[in-house]
Each structure stands twice: as structure tokens, then as C-alpha cells.
C-alpha positions in Angstrom: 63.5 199.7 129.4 60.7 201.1 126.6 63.2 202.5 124.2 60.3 202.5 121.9 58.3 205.7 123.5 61.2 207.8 122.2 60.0 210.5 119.4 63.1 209.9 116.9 63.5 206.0 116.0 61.0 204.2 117.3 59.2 203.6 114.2 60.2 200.1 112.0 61.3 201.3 108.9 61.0 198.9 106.2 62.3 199.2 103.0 60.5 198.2 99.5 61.8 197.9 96.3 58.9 198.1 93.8 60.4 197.2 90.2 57.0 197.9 88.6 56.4 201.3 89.8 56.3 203.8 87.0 58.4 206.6 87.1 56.7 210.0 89.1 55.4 212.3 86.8 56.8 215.8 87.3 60.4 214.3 88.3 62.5 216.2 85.6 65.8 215.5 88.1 67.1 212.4 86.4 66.1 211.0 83.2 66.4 207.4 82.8 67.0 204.8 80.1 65.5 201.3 80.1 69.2 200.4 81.7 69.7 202.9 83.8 65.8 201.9 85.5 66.7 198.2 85.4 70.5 199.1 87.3 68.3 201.5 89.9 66.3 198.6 91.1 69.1 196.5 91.1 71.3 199.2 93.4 68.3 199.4 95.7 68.1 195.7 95.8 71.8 195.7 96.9 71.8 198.5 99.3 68.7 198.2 101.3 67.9 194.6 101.1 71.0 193.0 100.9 72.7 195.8 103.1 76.2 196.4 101.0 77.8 199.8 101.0 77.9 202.1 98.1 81.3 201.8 97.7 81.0 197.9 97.4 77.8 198.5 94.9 79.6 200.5 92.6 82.6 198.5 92.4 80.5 195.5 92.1 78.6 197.4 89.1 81.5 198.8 87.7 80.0 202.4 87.9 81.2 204.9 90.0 80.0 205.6 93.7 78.3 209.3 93.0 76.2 207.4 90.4 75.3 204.7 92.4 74.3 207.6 95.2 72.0 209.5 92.3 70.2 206.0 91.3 69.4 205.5 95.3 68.2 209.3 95.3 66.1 208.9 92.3 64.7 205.6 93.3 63.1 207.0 96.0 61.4 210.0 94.4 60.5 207.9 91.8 58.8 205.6 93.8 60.6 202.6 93.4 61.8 202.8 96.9 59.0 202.6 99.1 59.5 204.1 102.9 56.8 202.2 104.8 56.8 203.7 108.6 54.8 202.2 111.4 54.2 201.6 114.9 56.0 197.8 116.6 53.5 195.7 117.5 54.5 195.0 120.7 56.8 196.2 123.5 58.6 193.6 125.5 59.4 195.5 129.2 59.0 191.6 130.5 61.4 190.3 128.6 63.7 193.1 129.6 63.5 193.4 133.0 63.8 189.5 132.9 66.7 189.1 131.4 68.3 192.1 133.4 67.4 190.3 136.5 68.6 186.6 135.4 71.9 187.9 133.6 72.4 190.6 136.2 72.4 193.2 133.3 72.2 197.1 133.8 69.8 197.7 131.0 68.3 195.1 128.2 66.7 196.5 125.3 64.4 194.1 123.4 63.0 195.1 119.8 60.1 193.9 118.1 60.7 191.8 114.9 58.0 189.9 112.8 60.4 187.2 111.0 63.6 185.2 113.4 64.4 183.2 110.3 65.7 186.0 108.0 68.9 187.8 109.4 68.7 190.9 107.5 65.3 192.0 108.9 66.8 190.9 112.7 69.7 193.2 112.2 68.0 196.2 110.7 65.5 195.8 114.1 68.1 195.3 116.1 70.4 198.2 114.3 67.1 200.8 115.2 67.1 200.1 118.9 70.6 200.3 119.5 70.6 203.7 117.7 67.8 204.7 119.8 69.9 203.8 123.0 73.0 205.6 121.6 70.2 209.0 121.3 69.1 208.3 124.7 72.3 208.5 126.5 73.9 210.9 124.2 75.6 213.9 126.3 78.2 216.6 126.2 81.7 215.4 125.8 80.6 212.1 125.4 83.3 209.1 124.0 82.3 206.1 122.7 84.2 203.4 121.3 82.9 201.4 118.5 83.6 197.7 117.5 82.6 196.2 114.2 79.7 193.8 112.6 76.7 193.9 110.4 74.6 195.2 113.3 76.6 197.7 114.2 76.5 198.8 110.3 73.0 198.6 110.8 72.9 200.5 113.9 75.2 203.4 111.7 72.9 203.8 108.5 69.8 203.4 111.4 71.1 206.6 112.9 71.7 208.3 109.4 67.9 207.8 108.6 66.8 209.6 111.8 66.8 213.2 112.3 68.8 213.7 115.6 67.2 216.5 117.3 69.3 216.7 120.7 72.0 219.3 120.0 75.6 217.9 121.8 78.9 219.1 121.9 82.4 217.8 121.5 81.2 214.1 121.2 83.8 212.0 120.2 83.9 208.5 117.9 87.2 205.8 118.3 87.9 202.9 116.4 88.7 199.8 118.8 89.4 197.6 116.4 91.0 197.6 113.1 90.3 197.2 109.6 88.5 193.7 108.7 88.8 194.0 105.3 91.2 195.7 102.4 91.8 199.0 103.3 91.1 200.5 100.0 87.2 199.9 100.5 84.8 200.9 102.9 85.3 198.2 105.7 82.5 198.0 108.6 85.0 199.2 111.3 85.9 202.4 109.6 82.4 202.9 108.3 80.7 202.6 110.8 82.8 205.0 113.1 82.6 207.3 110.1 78.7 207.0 109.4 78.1 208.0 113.2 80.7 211.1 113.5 78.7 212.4 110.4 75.2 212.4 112.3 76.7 213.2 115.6 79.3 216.2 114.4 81.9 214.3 116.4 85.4 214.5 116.3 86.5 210.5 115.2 89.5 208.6 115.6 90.5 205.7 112.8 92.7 202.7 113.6 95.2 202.8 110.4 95.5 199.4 110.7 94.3 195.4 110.5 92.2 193.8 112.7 94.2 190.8 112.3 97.8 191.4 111.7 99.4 188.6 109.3 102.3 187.4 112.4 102.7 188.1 116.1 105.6 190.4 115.0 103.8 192.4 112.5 101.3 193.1 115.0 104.0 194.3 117.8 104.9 196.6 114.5 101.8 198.2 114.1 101.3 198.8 118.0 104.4 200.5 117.9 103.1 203.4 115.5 102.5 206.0 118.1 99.3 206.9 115.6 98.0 203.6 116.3 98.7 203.6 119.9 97.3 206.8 120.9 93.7 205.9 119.2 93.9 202.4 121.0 94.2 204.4 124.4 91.6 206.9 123.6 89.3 204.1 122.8 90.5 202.5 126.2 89.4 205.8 128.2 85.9 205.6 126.4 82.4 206.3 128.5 80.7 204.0 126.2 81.6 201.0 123.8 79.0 199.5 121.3 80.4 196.2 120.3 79.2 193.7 118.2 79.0 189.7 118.9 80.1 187.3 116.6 80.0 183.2 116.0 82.2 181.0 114.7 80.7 179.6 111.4 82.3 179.4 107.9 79.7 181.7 106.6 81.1 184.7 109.2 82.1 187.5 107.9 85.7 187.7 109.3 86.0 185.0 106.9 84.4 185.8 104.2 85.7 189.4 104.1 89.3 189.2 105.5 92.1 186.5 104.4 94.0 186.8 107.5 91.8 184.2 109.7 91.4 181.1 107.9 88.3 178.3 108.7 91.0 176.1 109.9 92.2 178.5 112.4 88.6 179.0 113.6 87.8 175.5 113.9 90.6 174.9 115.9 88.9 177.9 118.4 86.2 176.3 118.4 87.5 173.2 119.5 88.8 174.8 122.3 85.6 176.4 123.3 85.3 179.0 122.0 81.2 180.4 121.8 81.8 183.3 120.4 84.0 186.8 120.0 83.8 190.2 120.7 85.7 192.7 118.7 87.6 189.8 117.3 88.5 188.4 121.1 87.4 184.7 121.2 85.5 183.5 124.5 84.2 180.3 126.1 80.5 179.2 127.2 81.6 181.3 130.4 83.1 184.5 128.6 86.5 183.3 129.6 89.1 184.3 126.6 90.5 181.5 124.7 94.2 181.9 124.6 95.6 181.5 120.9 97.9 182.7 117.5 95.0 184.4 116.4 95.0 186.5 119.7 98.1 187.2 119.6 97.5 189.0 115.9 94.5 191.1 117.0 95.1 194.5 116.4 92.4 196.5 119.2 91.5 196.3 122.7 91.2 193.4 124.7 88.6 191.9 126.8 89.9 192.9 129.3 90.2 196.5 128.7 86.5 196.5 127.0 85.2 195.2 130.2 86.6 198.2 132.2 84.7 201.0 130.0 82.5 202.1 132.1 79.2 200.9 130.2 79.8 198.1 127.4 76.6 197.8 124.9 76.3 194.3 123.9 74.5 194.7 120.1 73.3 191.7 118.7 70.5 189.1 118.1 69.9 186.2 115.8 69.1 182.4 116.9 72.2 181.5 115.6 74.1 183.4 118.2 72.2 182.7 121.2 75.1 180.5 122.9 77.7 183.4 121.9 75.6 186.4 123.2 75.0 183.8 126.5 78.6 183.5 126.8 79.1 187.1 126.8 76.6 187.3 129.3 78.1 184.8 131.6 81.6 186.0 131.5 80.2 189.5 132.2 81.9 191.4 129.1 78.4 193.5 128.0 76.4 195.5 130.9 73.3 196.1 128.1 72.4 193.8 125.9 70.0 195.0 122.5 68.3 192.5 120.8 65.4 190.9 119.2 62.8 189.5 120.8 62.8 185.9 119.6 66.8 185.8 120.8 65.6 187.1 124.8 63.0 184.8 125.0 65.9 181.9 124.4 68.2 183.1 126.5 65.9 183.7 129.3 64.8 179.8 128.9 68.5 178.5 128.9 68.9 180.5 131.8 65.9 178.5 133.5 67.2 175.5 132.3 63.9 174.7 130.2 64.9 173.0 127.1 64.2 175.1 123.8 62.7 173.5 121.2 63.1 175.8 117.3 59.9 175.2 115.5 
């Protein structure tokens, strides 16, 4: 599928932060000390490089979250935000229709990206083409359900940047998973659900409540809440679920931003087999769940119930997740896979049983 001949996203946006740009003459907006210029391309730095939240940025800075908001504003019409906006270099229908034929997928969308090694620039590629796919089926009364991740995230601020020109009505946005991190920030799961319902004017539904309960029992506790339980079967019912797809390194965000999955506890998934998880549901090489206490603490839909919405959008890409997204495609549990380019071509020669050589 050529996502790329669509008129809203299909340009790479890539974001510059030019320290040494002098300041626009004429911009009388927002004068700036020498601090305030040396904080503004720090904030840039964090936000469109690095990818954090305003919310994160200012409490990282110490300042609050309208002023980090002004700095990014200012940055760009003083130039030291560059928007640079050009065509991808190459479209990859091949590698599409290949991998929906060896995987047995509905639809495979394959972006363009210059650089495999650097995981920011995968993810913002990756986070473009999944918002274009989102545009492209976007409809009346639509419901989708949304997992978490950074591509996801990516996918959100992707659709933020683009001016959405087809008019919808009574779309609707639902939390399948809760909170991954303390609920008093901005976590991805509730951002990014909030970040789309902004561009779409859709009505959203938040899950108050962990993604990982701390017992078995607190979690029966929490699916008790008839608040909790009635988004939870709203997300069940959705047309359309956009899930991330994660690996099981000590470097993964579940464990860098939540305290309530330790290493120890995903080593000893990953001894079991596990390849990967979706929406915090861990999976073997054949996308077969791996039973455990962890589990048994997710607050959000299963696999099983993920599988059963009616079109599930696998969004992810990376070389370090190759075997994961392959055991999602084994076991079935995505019917359209988005991702980079680099990532299909290695999956389609697993697939063929080639050996893959990383140069």
C-alpha cells in the first residue's frame, strides 16, 4: 500500500535545532536573555530530538510547562528550530505486498528512513506513516483503541503536526491499557489517547488506573471500579486498535519508567520465551501468551480480546525488535503491520529462511 501519495503526511519532517542562529529581526513576541536563549535550545533539544513531553521538560528544568511551551514557540520563529520538509526517497510497494503475502497480513505499510542505527529517527518515520494510515481509514463514528509506546507517542505528536483536512463526526479514542508511569505526569498511555482526541475532536475514554497493578488482588480491585470496567469494554468493542510492540531489554521503557516490573521479573519471561509484548501481554516466537505473575497484574485487554477487534495495527520498527514484531506476526495478533524499511526487509528474509547478516 503507497501511504505516501496521500496530500497530508507524506512529507519527512525533520527537525533541526540550530544553536547559532541569531534571533529574527522584527520578532518583538518574546525577548530573551542570554539564559533564557541557552534554556530554548536546550528545551528544543529535549522535545524534538530526544522526544520527552513538555510536562517531563519542565519538571526536568524546574520551570513551568506554559514556559517551556512559549520557548518551543519562539524557537521556531526565531529560527532556531528549523522545519525542513521533503519528499521520501523511495517507496517500498515490494516490500509491502511481500511481506502481506509471506505473513498473510491485510495491509503492511513500509516507510522510508535514511539511518536503522538511530531509534529516534526510526520511530519519528515510523510515527508519520501510522498517522497517515489512521487519516486514511478515518470515518464517521469511528472507535479506536490505543495501546502505549514511543511510537505510538510518535504517531500522536505526528498527527498534531498535520493539518487534518477530512471533517468526521462522533470519533471516539479508549485507553486499553493503563498508566505506565506515575499518574501525576504525562504517561504515554494517557498522552497519547489525549494528543489524538485533540486533533480528531473525539470523544476519549482514560483508564484511571496502572498498567501493572502492584498484586493479583489489587488488580481484581481496580477491575472492580465500574469506571474502569466500562472503558476496558468500550475499548473491547473498538473498530480499530493501534498497539505498540515491545522487547524485553533492561533499557525498555516499562522498566525504566514504571517500578512495578522489575528486570528480574522480565528475565524470568524471557526465559520462558517470551519475544516480545503487546500492550504489556508477553508472547513467544509463535505469538503464543506466556502465562505469568506479571500477567496476572496487567491492568487492559488481553490478547485475546485485541485479537478479536476487528483490524489490529501493529506499529513498530527497529532491528532490535525484529524477532518480537516476527512473533506477533506468527501468532497472528496484528492484521497491518507499519514499519521501517530496514525492519521489512529482515523479516521478509527470516521468513525465507536466508540468514541475515547486520553490517
Amino acid at each position: 500500500m503507497n501511504v505516501h501519495a496521500m496530500s497530508i503526511c507524506s512529507l519527512l519532517r525533520l527537525f533541526q535545532v540550530n544553536p547559532t542562529n541569531p534571533v529574527s529581526q522584527g520578532s518583538a513576541e518574546m525577548v530573551l536573555n542570554a539564559d533564557d536563549q541557552r534554556l530554548m535550545v536546550k528545551v528544543a533539544r529535549k522535545y524534538y530530538e530526544e522526544e520527552m513531553t513538555q510536562a517531563a521538560i519542565a519538571e526536568f528544568y524546574g520551570v513551568s510547562r506554559q514556559k517551556v511551551q512559549r520557548l518551543l514557540d519562539q524557537g521556531k520563529k526565531d529560527g532556531i528550530v528549523r522545519i525542513s520538509i521533503r519528499p521520501p526517497l523511495h517507496l517500498h510497494e515490494k516490500l509491502e505486498s511481500d511481506l502481506e503475502s509471506l505473513y498473510g497480513l491485510r495491509e503492511a505499510v513500509v516507510v522510508d528512513t535514511e539511518l536503522c542505527g538511530i531509534p529516534g529517527m526510526v520511530r519519528t518515520s515510523i510515527g508519520i506513516g501510522a498517522a497517515e494510515y489512521l487519516l486514511k481509514i478515518l470515518k464517521d463514528n469511528l472507535k479506536i483503541t490505543i495501546s502505549w509506546g514511543e511510537t505510538l507517542l510518535c504517531m500522536a505528536k505526528a498527527l498534531v503536526r498535520c493539518s487534518v483536512a477530512k471533517k468526521t463526526k462522533n470519533i471516539t479514542v479508549i485507553q486499553g491499557l493503563g498508566f505506565v508511569s506515575e499518574p501525576s505526569i504525562d504517561s504515554h498511555s494517557c498522552e497519547i489517547v489525549n494528543l489524538i482526541a485533540g486533533v480528531l475532536d473525539a470523544k476519549k475514554y482514560l483508564l484511571s488506573a496502572p498498567g501493572i497493578a502492584a498484586t493479583h488482588e489489587a488488580r481484581e480491585v481496580f477491575l472492580s471500579d465500574p469506571n474502569v470496567s466500562e472503558v476496558l469494554q468500550i475499548a473491547r468493542c473498538a473498530d480499530v486498535a493501534f498497539l505498540g510492540i515491545g522487547t524485553l531489554t533492561p533499557d525498555t521503557m516499562i522498566i525504566k519508567k514504571n517500578d512495578s516490573i522489575s528486570w528480574s521479573e522480565m528475565k524470568a519471561l524471557k526465559d520462558r520465551g517470551a519475544v516480545g509484548d503487546i500492550a504489556l501481554r508477553y508472547y513467544d516466537k509463535d505469538g503464543r501468551l506466556v502465562p505469568s505473575v506479571v500477567d496476572k497484574r496487567v491492568v487492559g485487554l488481553a490478547l485475546d480480546e485485541l485479537r478479536n477487534i476487528k483490524t489490529v495495527v501493529g506499529v513498530a520498527g527497529g532491528l532490535e525488535k525484529v524477532e518480537a514484531i516476527r512473533g506477533a506476526l506468527t501468532g497472528k495478533l496484528i492484521d497491518v503491520l507499519v514499519t521501517d524499511c530496514f525492519t521489512a526487509r529482515e523479516l521478509l528474509l527470516l521468513q525465507s529462511g536466508e540468514t541475515v547478516c547486520h553490517d
